[in-house]
C-alpha positions as CSV (number, residue, x, y, z in Angstrom):
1,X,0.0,0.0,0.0
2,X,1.9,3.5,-0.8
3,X,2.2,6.2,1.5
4,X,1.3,9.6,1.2
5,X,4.7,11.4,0.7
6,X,6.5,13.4,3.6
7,X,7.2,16.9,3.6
8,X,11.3,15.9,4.7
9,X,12.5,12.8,4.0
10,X,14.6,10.1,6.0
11,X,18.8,11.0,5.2
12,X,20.6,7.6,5.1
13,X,24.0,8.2,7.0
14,X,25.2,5.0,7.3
15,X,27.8,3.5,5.0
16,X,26.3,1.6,2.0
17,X,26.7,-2.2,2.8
18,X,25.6,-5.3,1.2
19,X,22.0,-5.8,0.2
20,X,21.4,-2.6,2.2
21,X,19.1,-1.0,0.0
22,X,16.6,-4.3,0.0
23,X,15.9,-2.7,3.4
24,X,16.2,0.9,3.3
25,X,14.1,1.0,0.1
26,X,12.6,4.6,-0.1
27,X,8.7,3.2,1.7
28,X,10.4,1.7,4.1
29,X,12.4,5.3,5.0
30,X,9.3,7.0,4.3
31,X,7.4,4.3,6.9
32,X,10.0,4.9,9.7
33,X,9.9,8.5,9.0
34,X,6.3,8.9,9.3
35,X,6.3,7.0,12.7
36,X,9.3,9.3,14.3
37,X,7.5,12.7,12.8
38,X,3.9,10.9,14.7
39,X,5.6,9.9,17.9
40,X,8.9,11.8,18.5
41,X,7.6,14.4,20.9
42,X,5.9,11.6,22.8
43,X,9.2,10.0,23.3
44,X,10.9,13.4,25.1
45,X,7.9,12.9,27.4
46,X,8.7,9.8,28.3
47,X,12.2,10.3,29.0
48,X,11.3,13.8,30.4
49,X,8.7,11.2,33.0
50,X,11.0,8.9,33.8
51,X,13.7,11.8,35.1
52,X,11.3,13.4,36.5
53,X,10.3,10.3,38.9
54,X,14.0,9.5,39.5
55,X,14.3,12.2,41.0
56,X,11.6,12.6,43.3
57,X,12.5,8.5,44.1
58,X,15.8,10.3,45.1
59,X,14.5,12.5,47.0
60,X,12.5,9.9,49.2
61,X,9.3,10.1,47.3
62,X,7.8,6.5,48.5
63,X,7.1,4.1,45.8
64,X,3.7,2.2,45.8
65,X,1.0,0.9,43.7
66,X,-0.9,4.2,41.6
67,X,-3.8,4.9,43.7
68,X,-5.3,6.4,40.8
69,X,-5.8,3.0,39.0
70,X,-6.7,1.3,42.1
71,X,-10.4,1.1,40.3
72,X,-9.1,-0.6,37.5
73,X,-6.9,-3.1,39.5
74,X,-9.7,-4.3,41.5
75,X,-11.8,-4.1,38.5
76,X,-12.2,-8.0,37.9
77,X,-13.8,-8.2,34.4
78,X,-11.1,-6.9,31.6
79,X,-9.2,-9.3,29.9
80,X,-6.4,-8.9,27.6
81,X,-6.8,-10.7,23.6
82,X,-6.5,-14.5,23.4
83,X,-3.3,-15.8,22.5
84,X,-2.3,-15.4,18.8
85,X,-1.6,-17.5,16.3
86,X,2.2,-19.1,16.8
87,X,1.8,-17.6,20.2
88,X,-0.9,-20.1,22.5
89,X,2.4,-22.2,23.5
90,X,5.7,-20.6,24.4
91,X,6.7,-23.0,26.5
92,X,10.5,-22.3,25.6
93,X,11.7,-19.5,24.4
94,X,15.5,-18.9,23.2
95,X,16.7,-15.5,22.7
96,X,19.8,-13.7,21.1
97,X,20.9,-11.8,18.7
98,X,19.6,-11.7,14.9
99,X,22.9,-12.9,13.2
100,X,22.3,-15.5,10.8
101,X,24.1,-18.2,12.1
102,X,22.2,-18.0,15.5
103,X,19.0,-17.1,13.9
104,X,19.4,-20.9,11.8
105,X,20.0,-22.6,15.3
106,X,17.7,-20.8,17.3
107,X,14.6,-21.6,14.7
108,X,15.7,-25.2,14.8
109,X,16.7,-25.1,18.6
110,X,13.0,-26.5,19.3
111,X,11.8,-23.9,21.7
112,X,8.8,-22.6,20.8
113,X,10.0,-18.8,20.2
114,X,12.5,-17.1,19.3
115,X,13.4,-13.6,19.9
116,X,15.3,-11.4,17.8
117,X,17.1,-9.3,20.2
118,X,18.1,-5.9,19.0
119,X,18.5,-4.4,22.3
120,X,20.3,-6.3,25.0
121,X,22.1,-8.9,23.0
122,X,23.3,-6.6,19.9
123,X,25.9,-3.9,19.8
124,X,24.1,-1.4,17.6
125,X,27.0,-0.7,14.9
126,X,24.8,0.0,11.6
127,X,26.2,-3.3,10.2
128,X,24.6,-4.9,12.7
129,X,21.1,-3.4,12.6
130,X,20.6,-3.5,9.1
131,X,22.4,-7.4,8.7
132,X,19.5,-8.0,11.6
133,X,16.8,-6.9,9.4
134,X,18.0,-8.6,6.5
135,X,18.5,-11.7,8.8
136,X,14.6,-11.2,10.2
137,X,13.6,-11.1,6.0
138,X,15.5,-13.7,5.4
139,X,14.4,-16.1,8.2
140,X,10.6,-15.0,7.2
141,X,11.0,-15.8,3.5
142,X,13.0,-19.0,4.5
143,X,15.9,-18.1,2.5
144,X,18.3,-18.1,5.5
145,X,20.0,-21.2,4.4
146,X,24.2,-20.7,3.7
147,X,27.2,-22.9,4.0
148,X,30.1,-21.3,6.1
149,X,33.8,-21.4,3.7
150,X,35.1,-24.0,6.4
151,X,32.0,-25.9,4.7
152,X,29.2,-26.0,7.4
153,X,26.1,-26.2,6.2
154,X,22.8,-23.8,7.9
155,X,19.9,-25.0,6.8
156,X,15.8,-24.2,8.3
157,X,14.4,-27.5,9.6
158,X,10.8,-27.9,9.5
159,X,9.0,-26.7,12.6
160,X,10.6,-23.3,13.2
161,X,10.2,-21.0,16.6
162,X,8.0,-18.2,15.8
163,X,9.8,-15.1,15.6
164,X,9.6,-11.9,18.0
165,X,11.5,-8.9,17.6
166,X,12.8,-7.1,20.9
167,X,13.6,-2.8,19.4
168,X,16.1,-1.1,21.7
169,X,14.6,0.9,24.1
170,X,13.5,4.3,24.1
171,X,16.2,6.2,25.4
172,X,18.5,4.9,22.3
173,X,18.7,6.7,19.2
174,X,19.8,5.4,15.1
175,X,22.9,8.1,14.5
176,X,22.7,6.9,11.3
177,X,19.3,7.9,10.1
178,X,18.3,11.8,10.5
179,X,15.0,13.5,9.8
180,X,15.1,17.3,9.7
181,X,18.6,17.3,11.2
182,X,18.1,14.9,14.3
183,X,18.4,11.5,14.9
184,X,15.4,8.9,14.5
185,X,14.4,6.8,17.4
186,X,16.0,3.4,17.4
187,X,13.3,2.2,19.2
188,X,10.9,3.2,16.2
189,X,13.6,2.3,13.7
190,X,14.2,-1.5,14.8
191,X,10.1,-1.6,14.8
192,X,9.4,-0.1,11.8
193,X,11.5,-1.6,9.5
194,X,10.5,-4.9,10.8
195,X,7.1,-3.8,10.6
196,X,7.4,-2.6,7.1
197,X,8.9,-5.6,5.0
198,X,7.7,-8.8,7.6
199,X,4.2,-8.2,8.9
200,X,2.1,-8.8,6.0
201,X,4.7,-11.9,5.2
202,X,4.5,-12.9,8.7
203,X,0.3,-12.6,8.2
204,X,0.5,-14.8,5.1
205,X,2.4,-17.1,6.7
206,X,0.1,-18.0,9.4
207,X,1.3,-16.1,11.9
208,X,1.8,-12.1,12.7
209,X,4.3,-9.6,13.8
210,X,5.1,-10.3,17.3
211,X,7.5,-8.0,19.4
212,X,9.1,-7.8,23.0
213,X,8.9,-4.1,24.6
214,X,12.0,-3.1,26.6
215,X,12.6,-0.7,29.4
216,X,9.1,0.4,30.3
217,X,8.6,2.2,33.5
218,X,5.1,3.0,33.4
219,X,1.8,2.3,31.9
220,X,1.9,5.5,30.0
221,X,5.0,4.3,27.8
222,X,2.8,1.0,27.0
223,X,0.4,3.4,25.6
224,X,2.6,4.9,23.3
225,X,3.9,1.6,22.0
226,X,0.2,0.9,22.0
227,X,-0.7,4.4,20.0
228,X,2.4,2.9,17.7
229,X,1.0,-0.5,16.9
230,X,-2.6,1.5,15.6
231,X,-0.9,3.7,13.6
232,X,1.7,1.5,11.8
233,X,-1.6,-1.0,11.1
234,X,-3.0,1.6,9.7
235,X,-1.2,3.1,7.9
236,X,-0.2,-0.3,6.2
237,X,-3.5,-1.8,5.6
238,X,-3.4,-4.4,8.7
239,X,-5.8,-4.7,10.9
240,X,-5.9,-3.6,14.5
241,X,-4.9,-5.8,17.2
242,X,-2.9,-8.1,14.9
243,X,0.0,-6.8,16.1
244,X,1.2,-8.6,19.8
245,X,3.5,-7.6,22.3
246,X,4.7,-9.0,25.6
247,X,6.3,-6.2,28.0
248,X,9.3,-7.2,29.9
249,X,9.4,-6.0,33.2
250,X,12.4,-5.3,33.7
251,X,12.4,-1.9,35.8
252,X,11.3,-1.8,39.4
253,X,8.8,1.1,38.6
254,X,7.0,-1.1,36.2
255,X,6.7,-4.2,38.5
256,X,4.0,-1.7,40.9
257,X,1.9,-1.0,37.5
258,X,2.1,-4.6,35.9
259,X,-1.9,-4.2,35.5
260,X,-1.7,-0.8,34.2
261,X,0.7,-1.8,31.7
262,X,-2.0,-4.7,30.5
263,X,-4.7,-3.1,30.3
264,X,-3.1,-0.3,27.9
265,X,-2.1,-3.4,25.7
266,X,-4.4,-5.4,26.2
267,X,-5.7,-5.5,22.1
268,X,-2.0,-6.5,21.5
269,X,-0.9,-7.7,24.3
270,X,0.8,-11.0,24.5
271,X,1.6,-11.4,28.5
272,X,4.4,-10.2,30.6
273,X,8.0,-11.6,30.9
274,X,10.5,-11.9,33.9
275,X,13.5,-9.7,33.0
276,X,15.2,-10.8,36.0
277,X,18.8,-9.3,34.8
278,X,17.5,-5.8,34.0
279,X,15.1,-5.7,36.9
280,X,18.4,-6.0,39.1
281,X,19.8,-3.5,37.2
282,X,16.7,-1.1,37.8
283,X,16.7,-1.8,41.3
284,X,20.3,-0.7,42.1
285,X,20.1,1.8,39.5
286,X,16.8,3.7,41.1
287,X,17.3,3.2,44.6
288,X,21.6,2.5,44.9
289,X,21.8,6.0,46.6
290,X,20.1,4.4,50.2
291,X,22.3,2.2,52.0
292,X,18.8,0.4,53.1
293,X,19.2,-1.3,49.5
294,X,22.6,-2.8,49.3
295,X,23.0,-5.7,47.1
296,X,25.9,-8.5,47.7
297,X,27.3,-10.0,45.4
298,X,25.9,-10.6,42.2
299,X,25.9,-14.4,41.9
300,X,24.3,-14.4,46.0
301,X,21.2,-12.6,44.5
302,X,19.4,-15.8,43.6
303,X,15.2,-15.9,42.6
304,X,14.6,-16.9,45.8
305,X,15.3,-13.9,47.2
306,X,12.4,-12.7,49.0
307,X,12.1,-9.2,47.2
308,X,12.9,-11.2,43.9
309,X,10.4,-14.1,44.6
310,X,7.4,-11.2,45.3
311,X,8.0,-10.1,42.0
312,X,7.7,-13.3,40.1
313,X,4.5,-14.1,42.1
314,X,3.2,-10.9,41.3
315,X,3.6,-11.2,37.9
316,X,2.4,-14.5,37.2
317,X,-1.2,-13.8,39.4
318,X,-1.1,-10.6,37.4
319,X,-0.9,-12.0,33.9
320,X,-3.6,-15.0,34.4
321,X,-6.0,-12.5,36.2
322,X,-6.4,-11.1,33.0
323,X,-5.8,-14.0,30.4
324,X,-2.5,-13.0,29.5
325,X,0.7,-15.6,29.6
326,X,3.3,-15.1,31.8
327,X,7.1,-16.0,30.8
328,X,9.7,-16.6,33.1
329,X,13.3,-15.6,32.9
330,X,16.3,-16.2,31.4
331,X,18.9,-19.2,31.7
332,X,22.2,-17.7,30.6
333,X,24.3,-20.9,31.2
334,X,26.9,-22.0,28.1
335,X,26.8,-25.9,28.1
336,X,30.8,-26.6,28.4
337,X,33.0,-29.6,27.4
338,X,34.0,-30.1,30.7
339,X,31.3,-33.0,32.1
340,X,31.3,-32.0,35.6
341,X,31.0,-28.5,35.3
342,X,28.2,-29.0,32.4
343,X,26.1,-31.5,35.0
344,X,26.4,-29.2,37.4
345,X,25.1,-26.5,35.6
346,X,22.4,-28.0,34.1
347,X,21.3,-29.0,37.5
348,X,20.9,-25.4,38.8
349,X,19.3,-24.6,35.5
350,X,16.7,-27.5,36.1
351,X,16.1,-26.1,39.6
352,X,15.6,-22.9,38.5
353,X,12.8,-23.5,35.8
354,X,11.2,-26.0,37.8
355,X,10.7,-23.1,40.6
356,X,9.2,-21.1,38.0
357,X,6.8,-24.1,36.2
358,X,5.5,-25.2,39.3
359,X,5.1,-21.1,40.7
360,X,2.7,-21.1,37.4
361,X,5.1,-19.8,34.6
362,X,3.4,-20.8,31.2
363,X,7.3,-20.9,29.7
364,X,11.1,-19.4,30.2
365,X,13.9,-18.4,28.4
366,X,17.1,-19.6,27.5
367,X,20.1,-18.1,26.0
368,X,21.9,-21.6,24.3
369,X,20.0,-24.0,22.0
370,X,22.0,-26.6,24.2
371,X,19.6,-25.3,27.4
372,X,16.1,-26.0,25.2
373,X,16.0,-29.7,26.2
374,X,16.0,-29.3,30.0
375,X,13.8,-26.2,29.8
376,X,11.1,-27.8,27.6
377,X,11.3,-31.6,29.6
378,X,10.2,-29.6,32.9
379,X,7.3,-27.3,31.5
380,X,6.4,-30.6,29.4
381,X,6.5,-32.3,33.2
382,X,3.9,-29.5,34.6
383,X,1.8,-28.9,31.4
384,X,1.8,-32.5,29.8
385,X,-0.4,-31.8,26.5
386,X,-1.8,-27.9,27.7
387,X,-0.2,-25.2,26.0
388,X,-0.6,-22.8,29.1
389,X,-1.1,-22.9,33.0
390,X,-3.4,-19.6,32.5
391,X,-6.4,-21.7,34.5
392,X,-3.8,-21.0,37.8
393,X,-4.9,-18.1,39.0
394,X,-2.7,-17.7,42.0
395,X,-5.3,-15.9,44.4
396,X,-3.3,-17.0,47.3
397,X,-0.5,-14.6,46.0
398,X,-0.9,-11.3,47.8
399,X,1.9,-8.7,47.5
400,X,2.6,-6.1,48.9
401,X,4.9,-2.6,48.2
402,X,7.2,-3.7,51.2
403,X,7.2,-7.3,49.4
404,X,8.7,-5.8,46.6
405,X,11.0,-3.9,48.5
406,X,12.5,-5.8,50.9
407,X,16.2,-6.1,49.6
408,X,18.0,-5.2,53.3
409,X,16.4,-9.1,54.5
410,X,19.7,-10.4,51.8
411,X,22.2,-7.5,52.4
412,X,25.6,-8.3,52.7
413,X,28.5,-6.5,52.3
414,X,31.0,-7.6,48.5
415,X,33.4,-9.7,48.9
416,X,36.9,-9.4,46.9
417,X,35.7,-11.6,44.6
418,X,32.6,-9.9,43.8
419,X,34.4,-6.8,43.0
420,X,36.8,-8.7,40.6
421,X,34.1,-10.4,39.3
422,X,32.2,-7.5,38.0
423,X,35.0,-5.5,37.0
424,X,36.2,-8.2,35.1
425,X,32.8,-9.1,33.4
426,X,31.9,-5.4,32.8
427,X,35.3,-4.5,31.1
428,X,35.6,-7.6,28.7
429,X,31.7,-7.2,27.7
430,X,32.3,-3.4,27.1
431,X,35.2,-4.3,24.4
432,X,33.2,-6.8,22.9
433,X,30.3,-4.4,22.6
434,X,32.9,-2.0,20.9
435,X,33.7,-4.1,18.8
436,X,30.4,-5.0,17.2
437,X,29.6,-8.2,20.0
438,X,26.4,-7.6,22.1
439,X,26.1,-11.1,23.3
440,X,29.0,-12.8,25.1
441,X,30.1,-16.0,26.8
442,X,32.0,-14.9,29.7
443,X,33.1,-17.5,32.3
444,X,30.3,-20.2,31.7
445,X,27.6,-17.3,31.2
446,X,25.8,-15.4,28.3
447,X,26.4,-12.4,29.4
448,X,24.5,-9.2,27.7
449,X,23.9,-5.9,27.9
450,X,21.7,-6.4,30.9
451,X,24.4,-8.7,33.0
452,X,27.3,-5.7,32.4
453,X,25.2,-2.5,33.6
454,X,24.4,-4.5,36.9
455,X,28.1,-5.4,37.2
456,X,28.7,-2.1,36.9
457,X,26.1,-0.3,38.6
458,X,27.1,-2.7,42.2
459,X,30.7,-1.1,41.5
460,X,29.3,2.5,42.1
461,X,26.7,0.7,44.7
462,X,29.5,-0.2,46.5
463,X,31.6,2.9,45.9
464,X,29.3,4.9,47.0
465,X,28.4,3.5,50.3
466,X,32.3,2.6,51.1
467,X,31.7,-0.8,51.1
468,X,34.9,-1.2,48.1
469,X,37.6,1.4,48.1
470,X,38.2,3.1,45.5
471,X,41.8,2.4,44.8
472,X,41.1,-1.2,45.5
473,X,39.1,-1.2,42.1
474,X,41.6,0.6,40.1
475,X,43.6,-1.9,41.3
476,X,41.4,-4.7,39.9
477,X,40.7,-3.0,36.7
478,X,44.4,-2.5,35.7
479,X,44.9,-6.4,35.9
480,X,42.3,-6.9,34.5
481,X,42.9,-4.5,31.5
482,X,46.5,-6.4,31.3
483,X,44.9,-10.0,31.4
484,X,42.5,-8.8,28.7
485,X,45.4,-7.4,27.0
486,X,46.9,-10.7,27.2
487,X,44.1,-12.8,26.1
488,X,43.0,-10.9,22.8
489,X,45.8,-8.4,21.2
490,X,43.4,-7.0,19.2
491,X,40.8,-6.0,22.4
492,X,40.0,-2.3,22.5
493,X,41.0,-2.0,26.2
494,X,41.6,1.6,26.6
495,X,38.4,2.8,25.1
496,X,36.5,-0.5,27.2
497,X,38.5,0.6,30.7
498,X,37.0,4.3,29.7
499,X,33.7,3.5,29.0
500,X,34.2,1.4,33.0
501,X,35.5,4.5,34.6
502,X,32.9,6.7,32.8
503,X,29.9,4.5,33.8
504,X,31.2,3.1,37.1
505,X,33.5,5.3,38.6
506,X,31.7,8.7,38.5
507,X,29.8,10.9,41.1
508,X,26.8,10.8,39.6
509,X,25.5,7.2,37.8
510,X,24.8,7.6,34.7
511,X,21.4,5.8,33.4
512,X,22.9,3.5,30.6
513,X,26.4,2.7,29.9
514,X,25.3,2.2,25.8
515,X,25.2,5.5,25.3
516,X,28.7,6.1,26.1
517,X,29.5,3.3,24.4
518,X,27.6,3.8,21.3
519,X,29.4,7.6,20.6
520,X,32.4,5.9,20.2
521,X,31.5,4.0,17.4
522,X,30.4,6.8,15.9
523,X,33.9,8.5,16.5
524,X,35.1,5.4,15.2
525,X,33.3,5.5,11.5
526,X,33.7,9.4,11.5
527,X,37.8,8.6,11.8
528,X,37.4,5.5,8.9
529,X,35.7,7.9,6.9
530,X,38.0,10.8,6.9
């Protein structure tokens, strides 16, 4: 269907790559650009809001349920749409990055979903974002299949996942698309180029254009995504409601409006998910100026954690209240050669999603096609032949704002190792992501965008409070800078051990280390181009 033409057009700054321009055809440009010029003032708002609130949370503001939609939360009649086609089991789901290689084994991995993750688990360089969309076209027209020169063959199986598209989040920009002189969203971007060249195929094919929501912190950026979803379906010719979402919560602000946030999707909403990484992250990030919310060490905060476990309960009553699935969280173990460790780790994953099946979790995530089996044999345990659990209702869950809250009943000071650990973790993910890598293996773990910012958010945590010392740290990230030296010659260590001591090491935390990060890729193609 063509577009009316806009008054300024999208400018392409991005080098010219391979089989770019089967993405960034001119109605593709002048989709994207027609979403930014609809929704780009709502998007200041939002990141306007969410200052706004972190700094009255600062300032000891209390956070609680919104007793303006107390009516609607004890409202017990609205229900969110049924499940959509490709989308009524999802009782695995693998996630990672859209690079074709991992997009083969992750639609043959036999979970149930896959999603595409352009935020977390992809370094934004504009290789990587456009070779993602042409991976996403590629996967939908089945014409993904390649042979590697060493000779290994990828090739689509016949029952695929069905795909879902995570878009970075809203605070991100695309430095290499401009309208009127100022970057486009890359939230609307990674969308709307999906949107544009997939959802009718994905509509043909049986199924529809399914997405994961990033970030939110309140129910009024689920009605923008919302607005979004009726305007791109419109202004393509699809109809309304075909388009289905699940919002990750993932942000401690959105955990007391989980309701909210369902009811503003609830024509295109496909559930909630347990972003347990980025919910840490939140946490620390909102609250790490009170010493009444002091984390330990990363590996000691487990899901059972009482403040951790509230959440989870709360979601999962939340979702089937209304209908809507709910989808635990992620498994980032790497299966390794070594037996023992492999057994062992398989073991803690088995623990972990059998907790959630049995807590009422219609499915999880994994982060390895090698972590599908174990994932899908427990859910199979619990479900047997029923795609969902939604009939559990969990009315004998009742949390509270205290509930979610209650960090200081796990406080504990870091240990040595902690500190190393996260120093070491956050500096070698930070060169990866410089150079192009947004998902990572890192001792035994798939470590993302996610896993570095709580790494390096306990670092100012603990800073901050004087439970590490500051030389002490320095200390830890020199070795490490040397070991990483050491390991990988060509590793970008000095730009990797700035982006740590810009992020980590500073007064004031800043709200993202990406984008810090992300300006120095664009120094970096400035200098290649000069």
């Amino acid at each position: 269907m063509p577009l009316p033409s806009l008054t300024r057009s999208v400018q392409v700054l991005g080098a010219p790559g391979e089989r770019h321009e089967e993405i960034l055809t001119p109605e593709a440009l002048e989709f994207i650009g027609r979403l930014d010029t609809a929704f780009a003032e709502r998007r200041l708002e939002v990141l306007k809001e969410r200052r706004r609130r972190s700094g009255h949370l600062a300032g000891g503001t209390p956070l609680d349920f919104p007793l303006a939609t107390r009516a609607l939360r004890e409202d017990p009649h609205w229900r969110v749409a049924p499940p959509a086609p490709g989308l009524t089991d999802r009782r695995v789901e693998i996630t990672g990055p859209p690079e074709r290689r991992m997009a083969v084994n992750a639609l043959n991995s036999g979970a149930k979903v896959w999603m595409a993750d352009f935020e977390d688990a992809t370094a934004p360089t504009w290789t990587n974002i456009i070779g993602g969309q042409l991976t996403l076209l590629d996967a939908v027209e089945r014409r993904i299949d390649f042979t590697t020169p060493e000779g290994k063959e990828y090739r689509l199986g016949e029952q695929l996942a069905t795909i879902m598209v995570r878009p970075r989040g809203w605070h991100l920009l695309e430095e290499h698309l401009e309208i009127d002189g100022r970057p486009l969203s890359a939230s609307l971007v990674d969308f709307g180029l999906y949107f544009f060249h997939c959802a009718q195929r994905q509509i043909d094919a049986g199924h529809g254009p399914y997405f994961y929501l990033p970030k939110l912190e309140n129910r009024y950026e689920a009605r923008l995504w919302n607005d979004i979803f009726r305007h791109a379906q419109e202004l393509l010719g699809i109809p309304r409601g075909t388009v289905r979402a699940t919002v990750l919560i993932e942000t401690i602000t959105a955990a007391f409006e989980m309701e909210e946030i369902l009811h503003e999707l609830r024509e295109h909403s496909a559930g909630l998910n347990a972003g347990r990484w980025d919910y840490l992250f939140s946490l620390i990030k909102t609250f790490g100026h009170r010493t009444d919310f002091q984390l330990p060490d990363r590996a000691a905060v487990t899901m059972t954690a009482p403040f951790m476990r509230a959440y989870t309960e709360l979601l999962v009553r939340t979702c089937h209240r209304r209908g809507a699935q709910a989808i635990g969280g992620m498994a980032a173990h790497v299966p390794s050669r070594d037996a023992q460790a492999n057994t062992a780790a398989l073991a803690k994953v088995r623990l972990d999603k059998e907790r959630e099946a049995e807590d009422g979790f219609d499915g999880s995530w994994v982060a390895h096609p090698g972590l599908v089996p174990v994932c899908r044999e427990v859910f199979d345990e619990v479900l047997g032949e029923r795609p969902h659990q939604l009939d559990r209702t969990r009315e004998d869950v009742e949390i509270t704002a205290a509930d979610l809250l209650s960090v200081r009943r796990i406080a504990a000071p870091p240990t040595r190792e902690g500190i190393r650990s996260n120093v070491a973790v956050a500096l070698r993910y930070f060169d990866a992501w410089l150079r192009g890598s947004g998902a990572v293996a890192l001792y035994g773990l798939m470590e993302d965008a996610a896993t570095a910012e709580i790494a390096r958010v306990q670092i100012w945590q603990w800073l901050r409070h004087d439970q590490a010392d500051r030389a002490t740290v320095l200390d830890l990230l020199d070795a490490e800078c040397a070991a990483l030296e050491e390991e990988d010659p060509r590793a970008r260590v000095t730009e990797a051990r700035e982006v740590f001591v810009n992020t980590a090491l500073t007064p004031g935390l800043p709200a993202f280390f990406t984008p810090e990060a992300y300006t120095r890729h664009l120094v970096r193609r400035t200098e290649n181009r000069s």
